[in-house]
PyMOL Python script that loads the backbone (N, CA, C, O; Angstrom):
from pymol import cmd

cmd.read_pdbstr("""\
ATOM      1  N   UNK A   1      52.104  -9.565   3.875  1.00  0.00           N
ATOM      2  CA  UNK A   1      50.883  -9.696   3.081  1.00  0.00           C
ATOM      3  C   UNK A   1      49.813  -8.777   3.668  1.00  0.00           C
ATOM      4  O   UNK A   1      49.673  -8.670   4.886  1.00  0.00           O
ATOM      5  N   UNK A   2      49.146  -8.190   2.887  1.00  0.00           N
ATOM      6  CA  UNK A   2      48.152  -7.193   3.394  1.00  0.00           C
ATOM      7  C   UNK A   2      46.629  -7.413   2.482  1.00  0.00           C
ATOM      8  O   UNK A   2      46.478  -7.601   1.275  1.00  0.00           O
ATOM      9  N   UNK A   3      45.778  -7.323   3.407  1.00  0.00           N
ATOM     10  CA  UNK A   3      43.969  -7.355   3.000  1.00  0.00           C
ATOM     11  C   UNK A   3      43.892  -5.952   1.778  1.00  0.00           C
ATOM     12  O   UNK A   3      44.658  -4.998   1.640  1.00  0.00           O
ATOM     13  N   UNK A   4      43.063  -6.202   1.280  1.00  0.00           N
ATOM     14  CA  UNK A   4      42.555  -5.216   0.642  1.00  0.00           C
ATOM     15  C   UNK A   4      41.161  -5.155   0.584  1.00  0.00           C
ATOM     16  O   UNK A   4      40.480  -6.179   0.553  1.00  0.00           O
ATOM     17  N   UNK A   5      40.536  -3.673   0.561  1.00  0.00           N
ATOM     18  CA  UNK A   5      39.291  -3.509   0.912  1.00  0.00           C
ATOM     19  C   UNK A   5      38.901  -2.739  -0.329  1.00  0.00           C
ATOM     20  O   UNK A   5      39.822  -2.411  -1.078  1.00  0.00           O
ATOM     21  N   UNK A   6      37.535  -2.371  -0.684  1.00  0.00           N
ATOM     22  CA  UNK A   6      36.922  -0.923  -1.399  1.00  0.00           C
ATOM     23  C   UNK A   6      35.738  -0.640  -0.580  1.00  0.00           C
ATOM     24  O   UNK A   6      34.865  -1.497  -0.452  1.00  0.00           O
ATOM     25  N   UNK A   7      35.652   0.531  -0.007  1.00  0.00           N
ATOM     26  CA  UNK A   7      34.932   1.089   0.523  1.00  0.00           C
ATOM     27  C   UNK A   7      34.118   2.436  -0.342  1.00  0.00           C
ATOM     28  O   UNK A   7      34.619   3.513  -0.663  1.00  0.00           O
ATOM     29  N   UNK A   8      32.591   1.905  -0.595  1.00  0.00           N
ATOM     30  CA  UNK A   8      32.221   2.636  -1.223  1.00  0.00           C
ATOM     31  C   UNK A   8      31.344   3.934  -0.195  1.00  0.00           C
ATOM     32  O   UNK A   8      30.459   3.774   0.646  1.00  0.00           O
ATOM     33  N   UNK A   9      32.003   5.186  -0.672  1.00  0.00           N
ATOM     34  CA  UNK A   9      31.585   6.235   0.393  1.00  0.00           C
ATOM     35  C   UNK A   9      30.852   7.457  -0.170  1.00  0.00           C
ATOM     36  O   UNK A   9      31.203   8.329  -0.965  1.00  0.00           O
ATOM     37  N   UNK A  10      29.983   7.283   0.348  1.00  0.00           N
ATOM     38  CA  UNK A  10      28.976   8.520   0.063  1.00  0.00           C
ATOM     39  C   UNK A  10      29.177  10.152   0.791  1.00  0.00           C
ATOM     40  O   UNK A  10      29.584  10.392   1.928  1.00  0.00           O
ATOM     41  N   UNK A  11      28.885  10.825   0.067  1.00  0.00           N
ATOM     42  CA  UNK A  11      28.959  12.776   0.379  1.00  0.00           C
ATOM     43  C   UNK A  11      30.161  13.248  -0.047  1.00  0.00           C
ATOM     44  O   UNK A  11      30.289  14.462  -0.209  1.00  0.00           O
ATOM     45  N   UNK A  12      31.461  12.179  -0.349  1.00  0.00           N
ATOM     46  CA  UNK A  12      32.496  12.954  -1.174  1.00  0.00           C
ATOM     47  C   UNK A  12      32.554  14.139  -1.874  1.00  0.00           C
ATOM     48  O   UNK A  12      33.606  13.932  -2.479  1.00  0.00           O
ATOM     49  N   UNK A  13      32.273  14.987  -2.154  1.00  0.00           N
ATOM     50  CA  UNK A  13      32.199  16.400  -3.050  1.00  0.00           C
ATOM     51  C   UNK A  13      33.503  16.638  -3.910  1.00  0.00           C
ATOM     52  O   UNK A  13      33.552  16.730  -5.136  1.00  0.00           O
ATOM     53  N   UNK A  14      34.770  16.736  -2.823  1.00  0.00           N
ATOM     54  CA  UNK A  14      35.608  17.656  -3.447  1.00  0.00           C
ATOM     55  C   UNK A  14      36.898  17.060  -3.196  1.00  0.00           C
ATOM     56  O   UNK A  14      36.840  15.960  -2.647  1.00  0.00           O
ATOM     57  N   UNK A  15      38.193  17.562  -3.491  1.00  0.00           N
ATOM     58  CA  UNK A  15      39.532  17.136  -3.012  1.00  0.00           C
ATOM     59  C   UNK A  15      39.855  17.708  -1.480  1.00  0.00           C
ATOM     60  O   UNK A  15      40.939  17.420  -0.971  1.00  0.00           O
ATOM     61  N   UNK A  16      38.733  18.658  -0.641  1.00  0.00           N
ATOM     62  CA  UNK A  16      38.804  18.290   0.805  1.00  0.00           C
ATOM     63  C   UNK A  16      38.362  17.208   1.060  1.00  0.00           C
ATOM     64  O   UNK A  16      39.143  16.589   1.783  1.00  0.00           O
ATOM     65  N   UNK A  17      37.484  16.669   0.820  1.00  0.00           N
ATOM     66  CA  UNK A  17      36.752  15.906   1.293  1.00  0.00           C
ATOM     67  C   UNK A  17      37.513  14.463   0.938  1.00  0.00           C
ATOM     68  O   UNK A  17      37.684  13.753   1.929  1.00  0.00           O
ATOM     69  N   UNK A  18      37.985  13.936  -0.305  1.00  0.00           N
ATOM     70  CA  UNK A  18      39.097  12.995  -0.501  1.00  0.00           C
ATOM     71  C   UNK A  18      40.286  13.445   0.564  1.00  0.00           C
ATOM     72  O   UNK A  18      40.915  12.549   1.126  1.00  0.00           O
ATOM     73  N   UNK A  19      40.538  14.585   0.791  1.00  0.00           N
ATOM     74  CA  UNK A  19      41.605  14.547   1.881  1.00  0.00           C
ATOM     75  C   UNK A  19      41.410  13.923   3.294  1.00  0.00           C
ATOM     76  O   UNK A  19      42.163  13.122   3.848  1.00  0.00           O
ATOM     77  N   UNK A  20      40.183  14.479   3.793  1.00  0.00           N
ATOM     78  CA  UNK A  20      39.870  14.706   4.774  1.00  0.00           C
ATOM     79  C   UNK A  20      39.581  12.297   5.166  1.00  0.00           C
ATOM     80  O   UNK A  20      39.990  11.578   6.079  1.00  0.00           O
ATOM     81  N   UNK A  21      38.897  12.057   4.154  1.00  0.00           N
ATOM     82  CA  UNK A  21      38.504  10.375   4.401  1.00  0.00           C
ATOM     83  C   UNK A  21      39.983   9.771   4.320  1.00  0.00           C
ATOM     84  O   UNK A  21      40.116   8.815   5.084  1.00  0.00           O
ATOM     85  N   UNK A  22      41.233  10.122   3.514  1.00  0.00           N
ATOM     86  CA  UNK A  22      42.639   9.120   3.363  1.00  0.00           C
ATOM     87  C   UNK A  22      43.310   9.908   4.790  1.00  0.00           C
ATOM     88  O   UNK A  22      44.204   9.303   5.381  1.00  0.00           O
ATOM     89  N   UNK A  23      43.004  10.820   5.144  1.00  0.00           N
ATOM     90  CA  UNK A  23      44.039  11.043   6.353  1.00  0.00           C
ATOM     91  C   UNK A  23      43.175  10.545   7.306  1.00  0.00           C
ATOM     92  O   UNK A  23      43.894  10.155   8.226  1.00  0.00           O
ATOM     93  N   UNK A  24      41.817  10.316   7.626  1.00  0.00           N
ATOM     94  CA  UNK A  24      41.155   9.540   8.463  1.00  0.00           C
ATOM     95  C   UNK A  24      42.080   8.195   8.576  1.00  0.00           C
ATOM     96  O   UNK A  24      43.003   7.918   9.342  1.00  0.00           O
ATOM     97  N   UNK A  25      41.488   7.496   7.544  1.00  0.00           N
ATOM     98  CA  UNK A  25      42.172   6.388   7.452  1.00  0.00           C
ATOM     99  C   UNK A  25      43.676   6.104   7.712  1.00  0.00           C
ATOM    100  O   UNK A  25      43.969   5.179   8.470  1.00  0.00           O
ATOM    101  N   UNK A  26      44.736   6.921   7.068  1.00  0.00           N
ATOM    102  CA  UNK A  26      45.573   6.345   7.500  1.00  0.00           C
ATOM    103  C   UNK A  26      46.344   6.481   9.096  1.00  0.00           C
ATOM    104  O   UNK A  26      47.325   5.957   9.623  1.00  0.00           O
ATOM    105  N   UNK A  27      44.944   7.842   9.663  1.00  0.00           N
ATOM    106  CA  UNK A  27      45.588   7.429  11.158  1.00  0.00           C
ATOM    107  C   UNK A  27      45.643   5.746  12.152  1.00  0.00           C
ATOM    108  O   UNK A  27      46.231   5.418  13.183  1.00  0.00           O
ATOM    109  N   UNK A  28      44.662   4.972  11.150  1.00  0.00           N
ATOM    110  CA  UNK A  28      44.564   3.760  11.648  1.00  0.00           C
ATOM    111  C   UNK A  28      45.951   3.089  11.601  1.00  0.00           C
ATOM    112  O   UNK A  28      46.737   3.085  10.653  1.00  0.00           O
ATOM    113  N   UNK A  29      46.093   2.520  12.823  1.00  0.00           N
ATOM    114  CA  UNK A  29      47.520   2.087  12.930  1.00  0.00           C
ATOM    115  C   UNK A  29      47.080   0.826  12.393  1.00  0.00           C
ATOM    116  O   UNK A  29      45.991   0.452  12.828  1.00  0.00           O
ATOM    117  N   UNK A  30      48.060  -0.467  10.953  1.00  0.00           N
ATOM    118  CA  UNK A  30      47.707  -1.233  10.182  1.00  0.00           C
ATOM    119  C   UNK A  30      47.286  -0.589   8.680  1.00  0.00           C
ATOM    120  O   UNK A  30      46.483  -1.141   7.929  1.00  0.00           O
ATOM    121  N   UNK A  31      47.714   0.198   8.494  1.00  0.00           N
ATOM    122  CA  UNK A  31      46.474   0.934   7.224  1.00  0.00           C
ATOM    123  C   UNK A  31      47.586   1.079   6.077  1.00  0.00           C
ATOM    124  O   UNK A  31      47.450   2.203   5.595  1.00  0.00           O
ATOM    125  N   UNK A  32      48.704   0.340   5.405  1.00  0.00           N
ATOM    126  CA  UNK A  32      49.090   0.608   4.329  1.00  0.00           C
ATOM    127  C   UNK A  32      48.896   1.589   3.257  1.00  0.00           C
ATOM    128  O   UNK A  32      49.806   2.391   3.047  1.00  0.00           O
ATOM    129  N   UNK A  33      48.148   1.617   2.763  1.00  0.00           N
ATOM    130  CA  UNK A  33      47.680   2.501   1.761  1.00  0.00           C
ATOM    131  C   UNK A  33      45.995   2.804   1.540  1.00  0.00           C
ATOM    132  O   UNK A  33      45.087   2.011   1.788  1.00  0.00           O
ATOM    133  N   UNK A  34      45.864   4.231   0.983  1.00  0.00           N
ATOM    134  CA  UNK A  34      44.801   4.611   0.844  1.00  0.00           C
ATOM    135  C   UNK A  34      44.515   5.320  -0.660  1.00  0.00           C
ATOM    136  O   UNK A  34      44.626   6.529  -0.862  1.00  0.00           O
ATOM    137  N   UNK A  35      44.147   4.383  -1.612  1.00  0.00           N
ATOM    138  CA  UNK A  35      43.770   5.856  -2.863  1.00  0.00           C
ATOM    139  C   UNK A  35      42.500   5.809  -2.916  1.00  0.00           C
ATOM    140  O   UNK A  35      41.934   4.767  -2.588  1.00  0.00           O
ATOM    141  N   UNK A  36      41.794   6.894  -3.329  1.00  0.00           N
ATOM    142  CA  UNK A  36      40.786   7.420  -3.436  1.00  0.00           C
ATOM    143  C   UNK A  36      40.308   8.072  -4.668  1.00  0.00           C
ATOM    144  O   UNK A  36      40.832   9.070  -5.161  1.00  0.00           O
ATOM    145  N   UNK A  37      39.306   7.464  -5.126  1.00  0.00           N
ATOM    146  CA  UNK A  37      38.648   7.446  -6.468  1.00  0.00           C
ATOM    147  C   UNK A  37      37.501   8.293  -6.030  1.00  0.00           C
ATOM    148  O   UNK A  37      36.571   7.789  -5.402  1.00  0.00           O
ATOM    149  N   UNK A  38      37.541  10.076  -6.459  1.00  0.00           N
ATOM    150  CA  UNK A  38      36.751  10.838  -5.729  1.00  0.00           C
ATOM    151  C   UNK A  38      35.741  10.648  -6.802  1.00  0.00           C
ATOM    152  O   UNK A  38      34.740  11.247  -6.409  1.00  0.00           O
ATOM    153  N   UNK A  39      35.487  10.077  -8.040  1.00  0.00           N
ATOM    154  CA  UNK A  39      34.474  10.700  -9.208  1.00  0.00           C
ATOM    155  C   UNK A  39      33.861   9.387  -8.779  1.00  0.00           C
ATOM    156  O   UNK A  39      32.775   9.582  -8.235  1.00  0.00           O
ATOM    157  N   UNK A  40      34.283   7.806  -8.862  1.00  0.00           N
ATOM    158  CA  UNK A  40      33.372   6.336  -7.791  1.00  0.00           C
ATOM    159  C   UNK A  40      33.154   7.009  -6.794  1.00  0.00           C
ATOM    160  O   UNK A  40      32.061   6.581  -6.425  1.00  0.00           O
ATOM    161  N   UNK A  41      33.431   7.719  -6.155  1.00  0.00           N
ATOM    162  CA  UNK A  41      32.896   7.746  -4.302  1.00  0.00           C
ATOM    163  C   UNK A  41      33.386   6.457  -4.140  1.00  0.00           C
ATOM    164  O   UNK A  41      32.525   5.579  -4.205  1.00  0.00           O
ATOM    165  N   UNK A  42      35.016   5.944  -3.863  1.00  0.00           N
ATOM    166  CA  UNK A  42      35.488   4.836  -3.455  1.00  0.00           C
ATOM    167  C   UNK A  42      36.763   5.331  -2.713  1.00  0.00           C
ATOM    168  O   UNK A  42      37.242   6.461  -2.810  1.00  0.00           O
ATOM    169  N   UNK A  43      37.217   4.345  -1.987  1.00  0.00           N
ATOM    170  CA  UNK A  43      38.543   4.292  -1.473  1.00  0.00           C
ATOM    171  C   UNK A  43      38.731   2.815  -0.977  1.00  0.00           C
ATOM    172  O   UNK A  43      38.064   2.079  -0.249  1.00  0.00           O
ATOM    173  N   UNK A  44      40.369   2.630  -1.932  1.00  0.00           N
ATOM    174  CA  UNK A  44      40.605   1.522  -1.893  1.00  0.00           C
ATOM    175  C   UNK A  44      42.006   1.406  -1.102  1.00  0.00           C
ATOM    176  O   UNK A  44      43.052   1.991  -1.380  1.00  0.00           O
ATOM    177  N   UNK A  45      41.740   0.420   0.054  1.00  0.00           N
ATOM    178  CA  UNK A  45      42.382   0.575   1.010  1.00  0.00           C
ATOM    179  C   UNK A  45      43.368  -0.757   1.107  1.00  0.00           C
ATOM    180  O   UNK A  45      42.814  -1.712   0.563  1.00  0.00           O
ATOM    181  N   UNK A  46      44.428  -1.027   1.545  1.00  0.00           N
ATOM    182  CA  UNK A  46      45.523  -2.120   2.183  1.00  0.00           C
ATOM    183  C   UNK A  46      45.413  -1.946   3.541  1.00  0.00           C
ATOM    184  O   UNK A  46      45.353  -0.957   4.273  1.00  0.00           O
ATOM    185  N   UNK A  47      45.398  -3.210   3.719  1.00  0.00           N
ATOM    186  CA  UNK A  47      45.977  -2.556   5.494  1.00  0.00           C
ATOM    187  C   UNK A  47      46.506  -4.187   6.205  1.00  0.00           C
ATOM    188  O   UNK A  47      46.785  -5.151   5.493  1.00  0.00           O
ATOM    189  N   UNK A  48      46.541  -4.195   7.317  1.00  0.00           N
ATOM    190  CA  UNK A  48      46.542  -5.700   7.918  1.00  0.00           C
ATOM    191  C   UNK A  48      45.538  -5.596   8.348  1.00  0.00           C
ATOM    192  O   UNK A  48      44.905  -4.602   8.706  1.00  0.00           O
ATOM    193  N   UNK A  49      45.242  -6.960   8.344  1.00  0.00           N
ATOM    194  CA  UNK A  49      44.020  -7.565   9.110  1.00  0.00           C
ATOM    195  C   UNK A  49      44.140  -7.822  10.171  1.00  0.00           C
ATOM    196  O   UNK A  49      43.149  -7.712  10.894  1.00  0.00           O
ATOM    197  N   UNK A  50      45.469  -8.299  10.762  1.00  0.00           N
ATOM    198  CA  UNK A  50      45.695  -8.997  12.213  1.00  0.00           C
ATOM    199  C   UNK A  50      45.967  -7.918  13.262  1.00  0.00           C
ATOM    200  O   UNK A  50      46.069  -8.147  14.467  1.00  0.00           O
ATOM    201  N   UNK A  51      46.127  -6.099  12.382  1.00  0.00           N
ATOM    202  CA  UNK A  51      45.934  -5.243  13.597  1.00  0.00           C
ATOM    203  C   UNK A  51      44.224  -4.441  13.495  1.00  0.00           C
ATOM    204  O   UNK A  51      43.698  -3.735  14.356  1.00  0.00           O
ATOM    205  N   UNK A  52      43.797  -4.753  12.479  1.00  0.00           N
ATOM    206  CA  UNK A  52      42.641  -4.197  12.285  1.00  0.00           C
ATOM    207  C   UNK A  52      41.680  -4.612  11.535  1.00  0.00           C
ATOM    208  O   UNK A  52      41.991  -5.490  10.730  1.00  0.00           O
ATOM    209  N   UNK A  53      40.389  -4.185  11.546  1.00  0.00           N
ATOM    210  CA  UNK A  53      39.128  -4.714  11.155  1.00  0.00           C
ATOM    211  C   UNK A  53      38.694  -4.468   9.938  1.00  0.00           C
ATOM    212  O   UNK A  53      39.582  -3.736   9.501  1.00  0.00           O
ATOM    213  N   UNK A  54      37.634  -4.642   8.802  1.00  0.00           N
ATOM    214  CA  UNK A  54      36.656  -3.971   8.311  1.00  0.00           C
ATOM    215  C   UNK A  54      35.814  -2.742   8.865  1.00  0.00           C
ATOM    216  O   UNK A  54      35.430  -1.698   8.338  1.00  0.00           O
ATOM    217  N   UNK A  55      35.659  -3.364  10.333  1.00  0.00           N
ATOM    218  CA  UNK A  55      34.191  -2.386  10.593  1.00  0.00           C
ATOM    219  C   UNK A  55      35.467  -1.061  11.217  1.00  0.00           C
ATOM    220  O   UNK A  55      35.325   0.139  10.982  1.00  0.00           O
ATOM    221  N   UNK A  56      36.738  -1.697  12.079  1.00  0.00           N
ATOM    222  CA  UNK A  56      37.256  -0.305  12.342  1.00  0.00           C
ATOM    223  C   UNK A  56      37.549   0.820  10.925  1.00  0.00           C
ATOM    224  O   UNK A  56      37.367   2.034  11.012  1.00  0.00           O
ATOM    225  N   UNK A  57      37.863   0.358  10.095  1.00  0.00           N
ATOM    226  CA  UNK A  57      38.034   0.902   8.286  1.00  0.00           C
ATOM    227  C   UNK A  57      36.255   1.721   8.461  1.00  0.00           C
ATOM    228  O   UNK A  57      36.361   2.939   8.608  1.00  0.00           O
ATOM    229  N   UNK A  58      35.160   1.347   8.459  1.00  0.00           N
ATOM    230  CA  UNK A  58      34.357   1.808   7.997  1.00  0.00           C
ATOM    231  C   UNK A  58      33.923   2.749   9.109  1.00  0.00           C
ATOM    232  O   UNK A  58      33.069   3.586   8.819  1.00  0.00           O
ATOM    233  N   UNK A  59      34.361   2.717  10.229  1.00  0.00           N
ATOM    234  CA  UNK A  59      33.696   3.425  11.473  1.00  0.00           C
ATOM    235  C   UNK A  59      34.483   4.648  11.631  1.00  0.00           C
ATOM    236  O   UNK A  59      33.981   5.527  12.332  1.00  0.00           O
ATOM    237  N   UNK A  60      35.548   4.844  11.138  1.00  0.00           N
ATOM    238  CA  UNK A  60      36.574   5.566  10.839  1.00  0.00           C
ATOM    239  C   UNK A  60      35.909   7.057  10.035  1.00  0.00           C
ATOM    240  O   UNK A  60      35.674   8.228  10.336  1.00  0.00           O
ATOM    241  N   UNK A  61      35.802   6.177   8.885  1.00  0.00           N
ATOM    242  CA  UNK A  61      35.323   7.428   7.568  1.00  0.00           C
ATOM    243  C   UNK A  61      33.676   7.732   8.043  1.00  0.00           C
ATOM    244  O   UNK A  61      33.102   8.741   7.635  1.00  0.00           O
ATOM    245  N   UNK A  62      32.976   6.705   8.979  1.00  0.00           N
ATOM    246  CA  UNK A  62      31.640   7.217   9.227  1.00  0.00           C
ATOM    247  C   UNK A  62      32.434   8.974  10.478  1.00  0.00           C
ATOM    248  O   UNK A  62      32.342  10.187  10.290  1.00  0.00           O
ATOM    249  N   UNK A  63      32.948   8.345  11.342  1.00  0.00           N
ATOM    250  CA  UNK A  63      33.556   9.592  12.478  1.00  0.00           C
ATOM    251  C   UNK A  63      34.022  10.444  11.744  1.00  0.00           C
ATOM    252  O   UNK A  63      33.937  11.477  12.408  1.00  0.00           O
ATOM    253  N   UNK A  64      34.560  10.734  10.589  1.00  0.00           N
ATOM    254  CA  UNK A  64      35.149  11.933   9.646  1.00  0.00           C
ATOM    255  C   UNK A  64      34.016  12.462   9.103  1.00  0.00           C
ATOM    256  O   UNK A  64      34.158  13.654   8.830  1.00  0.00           O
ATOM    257  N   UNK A  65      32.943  12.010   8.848  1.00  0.00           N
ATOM    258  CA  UNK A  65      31.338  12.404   8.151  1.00  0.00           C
ATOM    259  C   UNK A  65      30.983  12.350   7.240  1.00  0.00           C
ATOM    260  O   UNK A  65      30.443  13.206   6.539  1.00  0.00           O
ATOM    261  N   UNK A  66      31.344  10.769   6.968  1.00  0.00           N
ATOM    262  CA  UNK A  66      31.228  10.419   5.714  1.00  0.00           C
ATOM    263  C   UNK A  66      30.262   8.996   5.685  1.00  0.00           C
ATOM    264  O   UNK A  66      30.578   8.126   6.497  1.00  0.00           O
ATOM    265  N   UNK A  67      29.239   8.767   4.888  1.00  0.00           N
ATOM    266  CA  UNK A  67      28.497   7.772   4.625  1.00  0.00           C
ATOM    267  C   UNK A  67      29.536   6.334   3.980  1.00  0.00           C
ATOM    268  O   UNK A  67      30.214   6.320   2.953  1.00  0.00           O
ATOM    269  N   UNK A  68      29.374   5.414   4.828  1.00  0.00           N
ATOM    270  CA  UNK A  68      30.025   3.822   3.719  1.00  0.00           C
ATOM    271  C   UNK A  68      28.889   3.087   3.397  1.00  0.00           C
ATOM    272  O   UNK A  68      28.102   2.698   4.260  1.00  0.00           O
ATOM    273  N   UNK A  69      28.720   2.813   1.873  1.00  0.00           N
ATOM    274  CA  UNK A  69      27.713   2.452   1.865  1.00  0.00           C
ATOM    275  C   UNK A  69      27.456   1.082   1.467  1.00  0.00           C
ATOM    276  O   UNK A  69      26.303   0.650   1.451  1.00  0.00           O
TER     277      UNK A  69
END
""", "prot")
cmd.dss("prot")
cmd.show_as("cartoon", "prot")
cmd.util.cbc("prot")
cmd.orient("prot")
């Protein structure tokens, strides 16, 4: 069973920039899946909870240079 999150993220621009926030993320070890809704500024994430956090999910895409808002 896995959490699911939406993380709404600000400065997205382009399909680097959707690249650059799902390969952030899925270096998190726990991180199932990542799609990314570049035209919302969202990414909707799976992951476990019992190896990882919310705030590690959001502290993540802030270190890549990206606003969660």
């Amino acid at each position: 069973m896995s959490d699911k999150l939406t993380l709404n993220i600000g400065g997205m621009t382009c399909n680097h920039c959707k690249m650059k926030v799902e390969k952030a993320l899925k270096t998190l070890d726990g991180v199932q899946d990542v799609q990314i809704n570049l035209e919302a500024g969202q990414a909707d994430v799976s992951y476990d909870g019992s190896k990882i956090s919310e705030s590690d999910l959001k502290a993540v895409v802030g270190d890549a240079g990206y606003e969660v808002k």
